[in-house]
DOMARRO-633211 format. One record per residue (C-alpha): chain; x, y negated, z; residue in one letter; residue number from 0. Coordinates in steps of 0.001 Angstrom, whole numbers. Each point is the difference from the previous one (the first is absolute). Layout:
// DOMARRO-633211
<rec "A",<X,Y,Z>,"A",NUM>,
...
// end
This chain:
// DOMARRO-633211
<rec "A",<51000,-117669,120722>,"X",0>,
<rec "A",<-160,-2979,1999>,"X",1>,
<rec "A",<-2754,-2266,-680>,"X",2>,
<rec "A",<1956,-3468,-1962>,"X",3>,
<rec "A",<-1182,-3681,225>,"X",4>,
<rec "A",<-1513,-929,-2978>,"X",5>,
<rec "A",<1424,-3661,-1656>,"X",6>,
<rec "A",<-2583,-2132,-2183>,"X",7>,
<rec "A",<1583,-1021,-3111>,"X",8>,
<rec "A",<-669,-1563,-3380>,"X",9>,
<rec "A",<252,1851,-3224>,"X",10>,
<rec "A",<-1451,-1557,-3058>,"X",11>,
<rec "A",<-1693,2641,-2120>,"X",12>,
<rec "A",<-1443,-376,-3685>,"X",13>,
<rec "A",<-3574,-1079,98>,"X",14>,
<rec "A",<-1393,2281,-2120>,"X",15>,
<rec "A",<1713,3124,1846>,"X",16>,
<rec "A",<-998,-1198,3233>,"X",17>,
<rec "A",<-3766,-384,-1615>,"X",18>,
<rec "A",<452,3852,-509>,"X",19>,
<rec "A",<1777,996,3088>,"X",20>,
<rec "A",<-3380,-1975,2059>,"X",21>,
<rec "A",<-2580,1699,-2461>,"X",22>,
<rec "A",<1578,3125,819>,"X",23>,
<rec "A",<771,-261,3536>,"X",24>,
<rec "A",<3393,567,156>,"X",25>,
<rec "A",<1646,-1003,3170>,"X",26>,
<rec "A",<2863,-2401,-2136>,"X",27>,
<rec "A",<1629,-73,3640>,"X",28>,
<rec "A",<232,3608,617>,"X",29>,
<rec "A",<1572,7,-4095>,"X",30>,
<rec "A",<2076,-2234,793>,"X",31>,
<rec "A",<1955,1346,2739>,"X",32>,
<rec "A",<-93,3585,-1791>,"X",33>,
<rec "A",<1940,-1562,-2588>,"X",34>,
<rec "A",<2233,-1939,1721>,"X",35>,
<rec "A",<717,3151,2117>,"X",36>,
<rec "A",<966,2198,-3114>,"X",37>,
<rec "A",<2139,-3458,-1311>,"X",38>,
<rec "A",<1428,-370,3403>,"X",39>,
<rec "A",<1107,3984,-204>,"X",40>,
<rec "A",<1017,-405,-3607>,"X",41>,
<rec "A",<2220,-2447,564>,"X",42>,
<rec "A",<1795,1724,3341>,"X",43>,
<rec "A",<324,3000,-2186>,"X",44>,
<rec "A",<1800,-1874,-2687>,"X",45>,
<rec "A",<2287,-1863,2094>,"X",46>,
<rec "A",<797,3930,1362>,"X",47>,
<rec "A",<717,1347,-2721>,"X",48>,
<rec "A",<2511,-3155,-1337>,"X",49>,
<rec "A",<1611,775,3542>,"X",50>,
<rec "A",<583,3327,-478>,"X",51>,
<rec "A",<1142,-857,-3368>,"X",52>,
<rec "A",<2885,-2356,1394>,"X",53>,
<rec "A",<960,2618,2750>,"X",54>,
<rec "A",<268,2559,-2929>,"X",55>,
<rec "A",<2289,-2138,-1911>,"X",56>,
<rec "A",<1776,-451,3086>,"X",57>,
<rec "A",<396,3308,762>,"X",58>,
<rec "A",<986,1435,-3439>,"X",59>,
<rec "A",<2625,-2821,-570>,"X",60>,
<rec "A",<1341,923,3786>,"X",61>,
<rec "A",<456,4132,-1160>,"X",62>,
<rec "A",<1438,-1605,-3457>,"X",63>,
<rec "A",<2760,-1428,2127>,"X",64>,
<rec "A",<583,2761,2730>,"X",65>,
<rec "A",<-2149,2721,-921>,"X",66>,
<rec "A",<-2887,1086,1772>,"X",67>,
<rec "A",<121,1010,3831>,"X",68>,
<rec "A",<-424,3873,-1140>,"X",69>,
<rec "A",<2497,223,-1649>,"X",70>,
<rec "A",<2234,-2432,2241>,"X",71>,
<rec "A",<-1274,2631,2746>,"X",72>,
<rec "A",<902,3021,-2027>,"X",73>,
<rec "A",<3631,-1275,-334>,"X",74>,
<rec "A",<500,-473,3393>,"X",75>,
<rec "A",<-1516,3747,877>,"X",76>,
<rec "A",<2510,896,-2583>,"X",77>,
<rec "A",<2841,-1830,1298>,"X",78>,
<rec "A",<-435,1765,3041>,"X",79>,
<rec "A",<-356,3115,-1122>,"X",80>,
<rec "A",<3212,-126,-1731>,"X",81>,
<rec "A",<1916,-1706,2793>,"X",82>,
<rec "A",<-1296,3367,1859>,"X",83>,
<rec "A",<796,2607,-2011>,"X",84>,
<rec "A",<2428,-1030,-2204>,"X",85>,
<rec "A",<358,2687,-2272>,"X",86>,
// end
């Protein structure tokens, strides 16, 4: 992965927690963008799935109307057939 500029920003933190996250060590910066990764990813996964959902609903109300494309395929394979050997 390509190495990314890093931004400084402001984030305003409970006291006490950040009191722990010091004591402890915890890089709060390295946290932070962990978490707003995983949000970031969430959130592109969500708005996925709601797309797929609409192209579903699309799609099923289409083959409602004029059936699927199998079958629309199917008839026309038939249709030939028969216009070949009409028995």
């Amino acid at each position: 992965m390509a190495k990314s500029t890093k931004q400084t920003v402001s984030v305003t933190l409970d006291s006490a927690l950040y009191t722990e996250v010091k004591k402890r060590e915890i890089n709060a910066s390295q946290i932070a963008e962990a978490a707003l990764r995983l949000e970031v990813a969430r959130l592109e996964r969500e708005q996925l799935l709601a797309d797929i959902e609409k192209d579903l609903e699309v799609y099923n109300a289409y083959t409602a109307k004029h059936g699927s494309f199998s079958d629309m395929v199917r008839a026309h394979y038939a249709e030939q057939d028969a216009e070949q050997d009409p028995e």
